[in-house]
N, C-alpha and C positions, 0 to 999 in steps of 0.2 A: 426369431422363434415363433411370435405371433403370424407370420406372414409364409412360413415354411414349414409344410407338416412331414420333411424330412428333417428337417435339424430339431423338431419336437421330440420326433420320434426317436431320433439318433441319441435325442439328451435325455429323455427318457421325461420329457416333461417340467425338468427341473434346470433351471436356470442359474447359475452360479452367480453369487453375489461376495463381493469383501467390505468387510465394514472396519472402516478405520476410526478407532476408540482414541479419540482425540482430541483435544478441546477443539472447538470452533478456529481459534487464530491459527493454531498449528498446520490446521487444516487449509490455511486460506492461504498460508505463509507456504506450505506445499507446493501449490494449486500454483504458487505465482513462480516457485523455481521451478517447475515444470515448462509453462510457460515461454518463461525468459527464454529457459535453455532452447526450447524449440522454436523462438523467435514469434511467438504468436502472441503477444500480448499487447495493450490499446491501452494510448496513455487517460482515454479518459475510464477506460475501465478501473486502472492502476489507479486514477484520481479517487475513486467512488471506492476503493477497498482501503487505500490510505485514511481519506476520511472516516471509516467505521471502523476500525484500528485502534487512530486517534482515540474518537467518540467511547470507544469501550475501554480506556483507560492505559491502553499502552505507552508506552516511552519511548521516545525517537530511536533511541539505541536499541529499543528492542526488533522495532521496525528494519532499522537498520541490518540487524544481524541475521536475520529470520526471513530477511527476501531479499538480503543481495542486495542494497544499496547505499549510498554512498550520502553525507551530510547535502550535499549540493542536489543532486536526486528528489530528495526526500524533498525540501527545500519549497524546490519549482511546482510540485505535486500539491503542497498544503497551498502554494499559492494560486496554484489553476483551479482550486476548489474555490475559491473566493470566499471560505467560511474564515472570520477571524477567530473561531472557535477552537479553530486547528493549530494559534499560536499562544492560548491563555496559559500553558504555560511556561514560555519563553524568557527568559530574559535577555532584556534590551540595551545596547549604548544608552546610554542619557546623546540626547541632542543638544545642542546648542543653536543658541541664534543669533544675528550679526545685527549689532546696534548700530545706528547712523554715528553716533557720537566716538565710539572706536576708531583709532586710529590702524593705521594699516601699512605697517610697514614694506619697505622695498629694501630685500637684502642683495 
């Protein structure tokens, strides 16, 4: 419309807008099944909006449910971000570790 003083003319000046009254994640969670569906989305984009997700107090499952992806998904996403920020709060196996002095059986 800036660039065509027929389509100014034709709209009479006025520009139509939609505004969607919706919180911010809903918004974001839109944006990304939009995306998917139309196969145009970048996984480090996808990293940097999972990260602010995260960081604004979402739950995996919410993530999960609201953009279409799956445990293992989500998963690789917090990991390419390389923030440990994005696992505080996870819970963990307990590790274990292997003494010299244990024996080790051959069944």
């Amino acid at each position: 419309m800036k660039r065509s003083e027929e389509i100014a003319q034709r709209e009479g000046n006025c520009l139509p807008v939609s505004i969607i009254d919706r919180p911010l994640e809903n918004r974001i969670a839109s944006t990304i099944r939009h995306n998917r569906a139309r196969g145009t989305h970048s996984i480090e984009l996808m990293t940097e909006i999972v990260q602010q997700l995260v960081e604004s107090g979402l739950s995996d499952q919410w993530i999960m449910k609201h953009i279409g992806m799956d445990k293992e998904e989500l998963l690789r996403l917090k990991q390419l971000s390389g923030l440990a920020s994005l696992f505080q709060n996870q819970d963990f196996s307990r590790s274990w570790t292997w003494k010299e002095d244990e024996e080790i059986s051959e069944e």
